[in-house]
Structure formats: structure tokens, C-alpha cells
C-alpha positions, 0 to 999 in steps of 0.5 A: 927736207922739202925741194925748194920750188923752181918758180916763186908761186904765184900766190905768194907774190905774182910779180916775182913769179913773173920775173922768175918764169922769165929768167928760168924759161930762158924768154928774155934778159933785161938789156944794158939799157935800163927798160930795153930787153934781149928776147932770147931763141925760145921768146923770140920763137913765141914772137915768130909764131904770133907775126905768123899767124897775125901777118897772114890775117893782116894779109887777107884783110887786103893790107900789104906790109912796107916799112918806114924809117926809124927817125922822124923829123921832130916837126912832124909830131908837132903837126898835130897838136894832141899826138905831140902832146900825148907822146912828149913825155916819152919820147927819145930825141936825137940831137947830134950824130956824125961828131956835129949837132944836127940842125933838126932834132930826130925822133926815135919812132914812137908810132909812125902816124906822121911820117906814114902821112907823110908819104900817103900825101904823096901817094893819094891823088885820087878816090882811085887810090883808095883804101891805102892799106899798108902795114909795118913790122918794126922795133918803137921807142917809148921811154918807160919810166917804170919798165917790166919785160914784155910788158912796158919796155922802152924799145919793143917789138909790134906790127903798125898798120895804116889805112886812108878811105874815101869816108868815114864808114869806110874807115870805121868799118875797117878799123872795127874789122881789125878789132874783131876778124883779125886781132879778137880772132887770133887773140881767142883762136890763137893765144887761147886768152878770152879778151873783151872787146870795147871802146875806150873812154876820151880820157884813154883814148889815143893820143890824135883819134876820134875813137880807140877801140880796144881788146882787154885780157884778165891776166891770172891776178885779175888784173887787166892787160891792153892786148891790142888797139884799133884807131879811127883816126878821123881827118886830123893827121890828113889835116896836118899833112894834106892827105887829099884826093879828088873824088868822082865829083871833082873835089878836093876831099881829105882822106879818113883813117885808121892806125892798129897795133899789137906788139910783144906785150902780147909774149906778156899776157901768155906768160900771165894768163896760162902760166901756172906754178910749174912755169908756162902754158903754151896754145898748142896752136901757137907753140913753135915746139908743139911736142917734144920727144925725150930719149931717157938714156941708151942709143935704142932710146934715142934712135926711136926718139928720132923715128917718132919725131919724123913721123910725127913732122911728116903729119904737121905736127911742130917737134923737138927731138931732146936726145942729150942723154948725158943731161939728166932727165928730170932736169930736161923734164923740168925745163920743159914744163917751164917752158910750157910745151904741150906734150912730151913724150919720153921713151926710156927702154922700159917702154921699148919693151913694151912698144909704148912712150910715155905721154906727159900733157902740159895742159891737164884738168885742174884735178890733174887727171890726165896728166900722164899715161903709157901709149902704144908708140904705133898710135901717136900720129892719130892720137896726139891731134886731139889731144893738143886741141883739147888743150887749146879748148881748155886753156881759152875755157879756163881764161873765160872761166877766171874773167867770169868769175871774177867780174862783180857789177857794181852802183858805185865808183867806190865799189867798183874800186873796191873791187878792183883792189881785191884783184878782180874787174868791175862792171858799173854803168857809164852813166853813173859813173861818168868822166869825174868818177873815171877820173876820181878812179885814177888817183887810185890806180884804178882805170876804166878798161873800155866801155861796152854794150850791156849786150856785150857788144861794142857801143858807136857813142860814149853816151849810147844808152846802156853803155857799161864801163869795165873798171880794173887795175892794169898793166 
């Protein structure tokens, strides 16, 4: 009789397989909230390796981290008119605490825009003040009608931040610079998923800016995924709050800003862009766990697991030593290829005696060459180096490889959400398709991702001549 799969292939139904990865990976477990989620050790340890490596690009960016209350008075939001609007429907509302109704309802924070307002009022005075640059790391609430782990969850976890300039160069020019040197190049770098950069339309743009810039993933079903936001807000929230302060000249000027954000959907669009049939696919320049070393069975065993794991922390390299010999070893083999750790190594006493380990890559070529192979023990420390870049290299080639692959230009709305049902994205010229095809789109589940330059590059304008519109069913 055939072994049944350990994970639902993708193929057969893409979500259930998601769900499954989920669960057998041990990442997450829904919360006792419908739509809130528990990030279990091996999730969450995703998560820290992304702030990580983010935190520092925030920080070389100039901006330094602060924090802001949870709650929010609910006059805040409605200071300005298309933020309050934008957000209503999912917003959590405090009425009463302490046994008594409270006299102004709190909101659970959704994004900080307006009390970060707040309190830039107060901190700007003058054009010396300026840029204010502060970013927050912290939990939002969303009340999600149609929750998925990871990926739409009422409570999630994101970095915010949040910026006020003297003009509006500067605060575009900074806001495309997160876009780009921050969040592109940790996205590419880092996560090994080949995103598009671009500009959303009006219609998707966010709730209160003048522009949204955005970066998009083709997930393994070729459906798209939002992996992070860039925001120039222009002067609308300085307007509402009186963000001012006194230029050079004398006057009385309103600040120009912007507001940036990723958040734990990015822990989704890994699972989705490098998770195969065998379970995830881990950057190795992401993984907290960048190779394990498995003892087979037998105190010798162990003992060389032990030794190898020390020299391989003493070269920085990120190592688990898994010595639970009286767990059998295909099933601490199984468990993690489904946690998609980059390389394993198992040491049994067969290869003792022959002074090597076996060296197991979780990242192979689609042929599987490569996949496993005896090693001398003495050469691990110089070897595996490159063999965990090599799986950074492949993991990114083969995301830009899926999204070339399965991008069709197109002449038409029609087309173009013909193309998108069949599980691929749509290129078809702004101009021909406009805000009515967009919205036509729409009743069909379908979206227009961003608008980019015919080059490739991301357009000032809408309307800038040869702008193209990237056309997708999404998450």
C-alpha cells in the first residue's frame, strides 16, 4: 500500500495544502478569537529573523524606533475624512472598561497615522526639527471578515513607520527609498521572492494618501500577494492635526509625510512562494535554523553531532544539533524537510567509519540532482558556505522564473481577467483599461495590482504615458 502524503499536494487544492503546511510545520494555530492566530516558537522564529534583518535597514535609513499606544481615541480617526472612512469597517471599538462606560469610545489601533499626528504636533516646531523619523514595532487590529493565518488575521504583527519633511521632494523621495533600499532589497535579498515594485491605482490606494507605492509577490498558484506598502501622505493628516513648523523664512509651513508598513503576511508569502509538496523552503539567509545536525543512533553519533555543531557556530553558520535518538530518525527527517531547514546533516555510525556525514540540501534542482551526498566531516566548515548561497540563488531565480513565466500581456479587460482566472498575472496598458475596466475587474475578483513603467520602473503620474497595469487575483 502507498504512503499517504504528509501534506495535500499543491496541485490537488493549494489552500488545503497551505493549511496543512501550517499545522504539520508547527508555525501557527488559530486563536480562540475567530480571525486571531498563536505564532508558535518555529513561526515566530521566522518573524524574529525578518524584524532583524528589516530593523537594521530601517535603522541605516535614519529612522529610530518608538512606540504608541494601543488605543486611540475614536475622534482621531474622524479628523480625517477618507482615513475614517477607508478603515470603519474593520475597526475594533472600545465602549466600556473598568465595570463603566467610557465617555469617548477607544479604538483598538488599526495604524497609527493619527495619534502619531498627534504628538508630531507637539514635537515639530521648527524646519530644525526636521525630517522626524520614527518607526514602531507593534500588534494592529483589523476586523477581518474572511480570516487566513498569516495572511488576513484580525490581530497581526507589522513594523510602522512614520516620517514628517519640510516639502514634498523630500517626503516622496524618502517614501520611494523605503520602497526600494529597504523593503525591495530584503524582500529579494532576504526572502528570496522576486517582487514587482509599482504604484497603486486611486481606487487601491491607501485610506488618507496622495500616493501608495507598493511591492507585489506571485505566490505558487500565481496568485498575487501585497508584501509591503509605501505611503506619501502628502499634508492631509498635518492638516487635521496642525503638524506645522516655521521654516527659515518665517512662516508657518504644514509638514509633508509618509507612513510604511510590512507585517507577518510576509511569514505567508514564504510559505506560498518556496513551499513545495514536502513542505517549506527556508532562504538560508533568512533561517533561524540554517542547518541541522542529526545523530542517527548511538553515543558516538551524538557526540560527533555535537562537535560538528560547535565548529560549524564557531564560522557563522545558524545550527541546530537534533540528538533525540529515541525518536525515530525518519520522522525527525520528515519534520524537518517540513520545516524547510536548508541542509541537514545526519551522522549515523556508518559514516563514523568512513569519516564523513551525510549531507541532505533542502533546496535541489528541479531535476532533484544534488539532493544528497557523503561528505568528508573535516570539509564542512569551507563547504557548506556555498552550498547555502547556492540555495538563496536558486530559491529567488526560480520566483522570478514562476512570475516570468506566467505573465501574458494582454488588449483587453476581458483577457486579462481570463488570464488571471487560469492562475497567472496580466499586463495590459493603463490607458486601455482605465478606472471603469478596473472597476468592471473587480466584480470579478479581479484587481490591478500596481501600475508600472513599460521599463519596468515605477511611473510619477497615473496617467504618465506608457504606463502599464499589472492585472492578478490576489490575497
Amino acid at each position: 500500500m502507498a504512503k499517504a502524503p504528509v501534506l495535500t499536494p499543491r496541485a490537488d487544492d493549494f489552500p488545503r495544502w497551505y493549511q496543512d503546511l501550517i499545522n504539520k510545520a508547527e508555525l501557527a494555530d488559530n486563536g480562540p478569537v475567530r480571525g486571531t492566530m498563536v505564532i508558535r516558537p518555529y513561526g515566530y522564529g521566522l518573524w524574529e529573523r525578518m524584524q532583524q534583518e528589516l530593523d537594521a535597514r530601517i535603522k541605516q535609513a535614519g529612522v529610530q524606533n518608538a512606540y504608541f499606544p494601543l488605543f486611540i481615541p475614536q475622534s482621531y480617526l474622524s479628523r480625517e475624512a477618507e482615513h475614517v472612512e477607508g478603515f470603519a469597517p474593520e475597526l475594533a471599538v472600545v465602549t466600556q472598561a473598568g465595570g463603566k462606560e467610557l465617555e469617548e469610545p477607544v479604538v483598538v489601533r488599526p495604524t497609527s497615522e493619527t495619534i502619531v499626528n498627534e504628538y508630531f504636533s507637539k514635537w515639530v516646531q521648527s524646519y530644525r526639527d526636521l525630517p522626524l523619523m520614527i518607526n514602531q514595532w507593534a500588534n494592529v487590529v483589523r476586523w477581518e471578515m474572511r480570516p487566513r493565518v498569516f495572511l488576513r488575521t484580525t490581530e497581526f504583527l507589522w513594523q510602522e513607520g512614520h516620517t514628517a519633511h519640510a516639502d514634498r521632494t523630500q517626503a516622496r523621495d524618502f517614501a520611494a527609498h523605503i520602497h526600494r533600499n529597504v523593503y525591495a532589497d530584503f524582500m529579494t535579498q532576504v526572502l528570496g521572492i522576486d517582487v514587482v515594485l509599482g504604484r497603486k491605482t486611486a481606487r487601491e490606494r491607501f485610506a488618507g494618501a496622495i500616493n501608495t507605492l507598493t511591492l507585489e509577490g506571485m505566490m505558487g498558484d500565481g496568485k498575487a500577494l501585497q508584501m509591503g506598502t509605501s505611503h506619501e501622505l502628502g499634508t492631509n493628516f498635518a492638516q487635521a492635526f496642525h503638524t506645522r513648523y516655521l521654516s527659515k523664512d518665517g512662516r508657518q509651513e504644514l509638514v509633508w509625510q509618509t507612513s510604511w508598513g510590512a507585517s507577518t503576511r510576509m511569514v505567508g508569502g514564504l510559505i506560498m512562494s518556496h513551499g513545495d509538496d514536502s513542505g517549506l523552503r527556508v532562504p538560508p539567509r533568512l533561517a533561524a535554523v540554517q542547518v541541522v545536525v542529526v545523530a542517527i543512533k548511538g553515543d558516538e553519533a551524538v557526540a560527533k553531532a555535537r562537535t560538528i555543531g560547535d565548529v560549524l557556530r564557531a564560522v557563522g553558520i545558524r545550527v541546530q544539533v537534533d540528538d533525540r535518538t529515541d525518536t525515530p530518525f525518519g520522522r525527525r527527517s520528515v519534520d524537518w524537510e517540513l520545516k524547510g531547514v536548508p541542509v541537514r546533516i545526519e551522522v549515523g555510525p556508518r559514516d563514523l567509519a568512513a569519516g564523513t556525514v551525510t549531507l541532505v540540501r533542502r533546496v535541489v534542482q528541479p531535476d532533484g540532482r544534488g539532493a544528497k551526498e557523503s561528505v568528508p566531516i573535516d570539509g564542512l566548515a569551507a563547504l557548506l558556505p556555498t552550498v547555502l548561497e547556492e540555495a538563496q540563488t536558486r530559491l529567488l531565480r526560480e520566483s522570478r522564473e514562476r512570475r516570468e513565466s506566467r505573465t501574458s500581456d494582454v488588449a483587453t479587460a476581458g483577457e486579462a481577467a481570463e488570464v488571471a482566472a487560469a492562475g497567472g498575472w496580466a499586463r495590459i496598458r493603463w490607458a486601455d483599461l482605465g478606472p471603469a475596466g478596473e472597476a468592471g475587474l473587480a466584480e470579478q475578483a479581479v484587481s490591478v495590482r500596481c501600475l508600472v513603467a513599460e521599463d519596468g520602473s515605477v511611473p510619477e503620474t497615473d496617467d504618465e504615458p506608457g504606463t502599464v497595469a499589472l492585472v492578478a487575483r490576489a490575497y
